[in-house]
N, C-alpha and C positions, 0 to 999 in steps of 0.2 A: 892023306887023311880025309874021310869023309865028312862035311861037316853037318850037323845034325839039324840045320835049317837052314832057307832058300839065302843064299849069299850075293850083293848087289855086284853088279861087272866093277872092275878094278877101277878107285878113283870117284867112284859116285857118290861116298860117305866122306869123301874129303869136298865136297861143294859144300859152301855155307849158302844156307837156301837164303835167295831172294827174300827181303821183309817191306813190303811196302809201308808207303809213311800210312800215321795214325788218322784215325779218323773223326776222334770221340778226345770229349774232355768231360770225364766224369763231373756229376753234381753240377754243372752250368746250361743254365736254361736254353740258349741259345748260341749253337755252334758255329762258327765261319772256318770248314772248309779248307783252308789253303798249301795241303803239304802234297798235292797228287797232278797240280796244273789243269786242273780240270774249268771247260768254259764256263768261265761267270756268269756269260748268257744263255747256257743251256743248250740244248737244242733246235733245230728249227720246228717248227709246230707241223711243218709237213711231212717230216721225220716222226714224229710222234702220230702224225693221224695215219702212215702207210704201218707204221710197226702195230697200232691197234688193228687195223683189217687183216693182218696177218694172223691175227690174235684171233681168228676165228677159223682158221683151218690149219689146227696144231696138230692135226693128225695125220698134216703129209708130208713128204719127206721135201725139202729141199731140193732147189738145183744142183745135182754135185759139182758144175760147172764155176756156179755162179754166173751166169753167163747175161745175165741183164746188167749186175752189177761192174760187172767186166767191159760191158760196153757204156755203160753209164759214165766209168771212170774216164774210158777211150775218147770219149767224145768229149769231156769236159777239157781233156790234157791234149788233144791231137795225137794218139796213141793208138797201135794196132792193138786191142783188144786181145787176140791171140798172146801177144807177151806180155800180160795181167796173171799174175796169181796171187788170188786174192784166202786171208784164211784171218782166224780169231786173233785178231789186233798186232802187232808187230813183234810182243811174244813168241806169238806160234810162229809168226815166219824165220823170223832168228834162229830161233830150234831147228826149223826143216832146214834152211840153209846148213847149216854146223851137219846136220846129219847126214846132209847127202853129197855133201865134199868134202868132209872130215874123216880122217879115219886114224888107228891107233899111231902114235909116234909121229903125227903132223902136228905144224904149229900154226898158230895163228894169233895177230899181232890186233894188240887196241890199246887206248892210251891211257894215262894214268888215272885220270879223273870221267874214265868212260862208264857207258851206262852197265849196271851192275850184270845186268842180262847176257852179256856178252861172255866172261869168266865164265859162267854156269853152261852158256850152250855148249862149248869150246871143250869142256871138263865132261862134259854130257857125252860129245861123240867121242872121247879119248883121247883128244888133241891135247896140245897144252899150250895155255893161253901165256903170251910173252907181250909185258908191259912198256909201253914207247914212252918215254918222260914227255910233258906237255911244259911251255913256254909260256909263262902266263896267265897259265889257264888255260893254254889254247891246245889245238891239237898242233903238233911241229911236223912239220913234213921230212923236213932234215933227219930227224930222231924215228922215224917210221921206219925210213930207207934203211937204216945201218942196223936194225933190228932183223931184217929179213937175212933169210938163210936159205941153204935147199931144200929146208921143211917147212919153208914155210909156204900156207896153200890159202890163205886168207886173212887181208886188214879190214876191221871194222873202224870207218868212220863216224860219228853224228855228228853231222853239220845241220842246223844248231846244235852244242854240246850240251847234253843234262849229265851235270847240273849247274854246270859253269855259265849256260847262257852265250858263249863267246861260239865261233863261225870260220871258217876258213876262204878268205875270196876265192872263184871260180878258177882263177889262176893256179892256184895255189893244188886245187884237188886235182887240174888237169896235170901240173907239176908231181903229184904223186903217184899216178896213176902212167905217166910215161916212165919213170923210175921202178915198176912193177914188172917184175918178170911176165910174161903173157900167161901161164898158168897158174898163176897167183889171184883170185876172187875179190873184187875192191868194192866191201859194200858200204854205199852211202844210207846209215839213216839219215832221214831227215820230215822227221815225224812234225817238228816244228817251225818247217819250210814258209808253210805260210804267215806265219807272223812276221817274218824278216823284211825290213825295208830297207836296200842295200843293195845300190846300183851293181856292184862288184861280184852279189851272190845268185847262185843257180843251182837247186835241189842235184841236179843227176840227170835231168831226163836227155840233154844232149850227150854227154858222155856215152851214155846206157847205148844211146840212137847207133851211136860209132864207135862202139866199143862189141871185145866177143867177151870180154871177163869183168866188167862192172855192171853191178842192182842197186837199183834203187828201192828204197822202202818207205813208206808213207802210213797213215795211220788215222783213223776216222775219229779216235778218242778226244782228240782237240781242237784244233779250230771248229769242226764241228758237233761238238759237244754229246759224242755215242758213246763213251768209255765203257759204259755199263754194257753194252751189248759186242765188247771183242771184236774190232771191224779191223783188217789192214790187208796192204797190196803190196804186192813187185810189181817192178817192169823191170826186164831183163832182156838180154838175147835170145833168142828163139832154144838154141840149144840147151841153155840153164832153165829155161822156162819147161820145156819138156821134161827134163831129169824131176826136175820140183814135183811137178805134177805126175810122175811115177809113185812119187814116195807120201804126198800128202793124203792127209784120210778122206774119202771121199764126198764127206759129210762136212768138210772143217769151217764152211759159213752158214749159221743155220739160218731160216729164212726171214724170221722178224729183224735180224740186222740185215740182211741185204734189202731188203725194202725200204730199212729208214736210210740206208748208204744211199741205197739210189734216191731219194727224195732230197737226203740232205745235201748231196752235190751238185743238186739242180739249182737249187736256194740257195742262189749266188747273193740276194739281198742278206740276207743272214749271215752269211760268211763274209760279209762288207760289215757289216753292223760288228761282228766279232773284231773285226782288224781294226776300226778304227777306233773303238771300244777301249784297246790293249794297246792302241798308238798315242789313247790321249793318258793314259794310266801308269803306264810302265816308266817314263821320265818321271813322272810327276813323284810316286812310289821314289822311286830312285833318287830322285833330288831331296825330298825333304827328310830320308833314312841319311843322306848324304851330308845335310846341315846338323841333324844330332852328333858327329864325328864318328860315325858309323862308313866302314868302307865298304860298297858296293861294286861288282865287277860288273861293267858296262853287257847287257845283255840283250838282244837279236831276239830273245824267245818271248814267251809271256810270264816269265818266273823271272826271279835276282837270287843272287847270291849275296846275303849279307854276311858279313868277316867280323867277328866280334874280338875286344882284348881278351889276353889269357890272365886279366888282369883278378884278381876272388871281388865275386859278387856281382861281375858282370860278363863270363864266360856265356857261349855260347848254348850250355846245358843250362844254365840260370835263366838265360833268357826264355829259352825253352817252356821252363815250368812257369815261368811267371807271366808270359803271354797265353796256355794254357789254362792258368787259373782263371784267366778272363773267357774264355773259350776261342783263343785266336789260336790255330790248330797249322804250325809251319814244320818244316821238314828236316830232323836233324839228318847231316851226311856225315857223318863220322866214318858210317864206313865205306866212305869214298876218297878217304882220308882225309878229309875235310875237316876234323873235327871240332875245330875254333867258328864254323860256319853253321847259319840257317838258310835252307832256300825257302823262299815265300812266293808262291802261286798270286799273279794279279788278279783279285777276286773283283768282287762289289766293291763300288763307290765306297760304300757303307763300312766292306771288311778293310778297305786299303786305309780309308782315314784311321776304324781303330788299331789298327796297327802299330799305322804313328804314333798315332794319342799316345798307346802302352808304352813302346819304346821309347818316347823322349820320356814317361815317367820310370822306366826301367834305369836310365843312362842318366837321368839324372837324382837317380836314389841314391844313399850313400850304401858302400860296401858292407 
């Protein structure tokens, strides 16, 4: 039967589209921000003065390459530039990974509390997405292994996890990735690499180095504070690296963010000011949500996971509305099934104290 209008490929109206957290708290003068992890400190100012000069020749097209930005990255990480593919934030590379080793009736494995974007790429190129149970919070390597099958053609892991904040030591991913059939794709995000202080951890790039089937993925939205302009990279094997760059759009980094990429990765002050910023904040955050009897899961990135009771009156949707009323703006995860939980973005000085504030007067209201 013909059907009487354009019909999506099989499986695309069964993705529940991606919703990102909120941004706005009606009727409140003044918002704080914190449900997207975005830098408290902004950008670096010389990120901002290369993206204005770009701002004056909008009439020409981009390097399809990216190829300043590609050696910008190279240099900064000790990296052949040649295995960079860089494109609009770690979104779009997720996407073109799924698309260009995915295909109908493969599977591909990520963990239960993994980032939402994974399901949707997975469902995008016809695969179908097969969930690993996590330990903790964490990713399990053990429960990765026994998921895999002969369809299966790719595991996504985040080391750091969003939204759990928890990490897997270096061991451990090298431990998963021996356990990987050779033509199985083992991609490490790790968008939130650089916050981690943790003798034990290592984003991916030596794996990537000696490996022909693990990518790493990195993302300009955070530590250096670009969200708004879609910045992210691979490094990969030369062979994956080629296939990517068959299929991605030729245009996929436009130029005002490759200029402030390349500015911002040079402003290594900045990205020190960012880290220690998030090193003096994140305990501090954590400790004193931890003295109201609020349970936090220890986290590596620059967000927390707070665990609220299912107790009426002070669930985790109460709290919700009622630090929104104030304009303190945190992130439900419900559907990450999380739903007793808020994560909270380490914002300003300013936003972390009222947080507390609200919170111990949330926890300590009556029901």
């Amino acid at each position: 039967m013909t059907a009487n209008r354009p019909v999506p490929r099989p499986g695309v109206l069964d993705i529940a589209p991606y919703v990102p957290g909120k941004s706005s708290a009606p009727g409140v003068a003044k918002v704080h921000k914190l449900s997207s992890n975005e830098s408290p400190l902004g950008p670096s100012p010389k990120a901002v003065a290369a993206y204005d000069t770009i701002g004056r020749h909008l009439q020409d097209y981009p390097d399809g390459a990216a190829t300043e930005l590609r050696e910008a990255i190279g240099k900064a990480y000790g990296l052949d530039p040649s295995r960079i593919v860089c494109g609009a934030g770690s979104d779009d590379l997720i996407n073109l990974v799924a698309r260009g080793y995915l295909a109908d009736g493969d599977e591909a494995i990520y963990t239960t509390h993994g980032f939402l974007m994974y399901p949707i790429a997975i469902k995008s190129a016809g695969a179908t997405p097969v969930v690993a149970p996590e330990k903790n919070l964490t990713t399990d390597v053990d429960a990765i292994l026994k998921c895999v099958t002969p369809k299966t053609k790719m595991v996504f892991v985040a080391n750091p996890n969003n939204p759990t904040g928890t990490y897997l030591p270096f061991d451990e991913i090298k431990r998963l990735h021996a356990g990987l059939p050779p033509h199985v794709m083992l991609v490490l995000d790790a968008a939130y690499a650089e916050y981690v202080r943790r003798n034990d951890y290592e984003a991916g790039i030596e794996l990537v180095a000696t490996s022909e089937n693990v990518i790493m993925l990195r993302t300009f939205s955070k530590i250096y504070g670009l969200a708004a302009l879609r910045l992210g990279w691979i490094y990969g094997p030369a062979n994956i690296v080629d296939a990517l760059n068959r299929i991605r759009g030729p245009f996929n980094v436009n130029a005002p963010a490759s200029a402030a990429g390349v500015a911002a990765i040079a402003d290594t002050a900045h990205v020190e000011a960012s880290v220690a910023f998030n090193t003096k904040w994140l305990p501090w955050v954590t400790e004193e949500l931890t003295k109201l009897g609020l349970k936090v899961t220890p986290s590596v990135a620059n967000f927390i996971l707070i665990h609220f009771p299912e107790t009426p009156g002070k669930t985790a949707a109460e709290a919700d509305e009622f630090l929104t009323r104030r304009g303190l703006v945190l992130r439900r995860v419900a559907a990450y099934q999380l739903p007793n939980c808020l994560r909270m973005s380490i914002g300003t000085e300013e936003a972390n104290k009222l947080v507390v504030a609200a919170l111990k007067e949330f926890m300590g209201s009556k029901a």
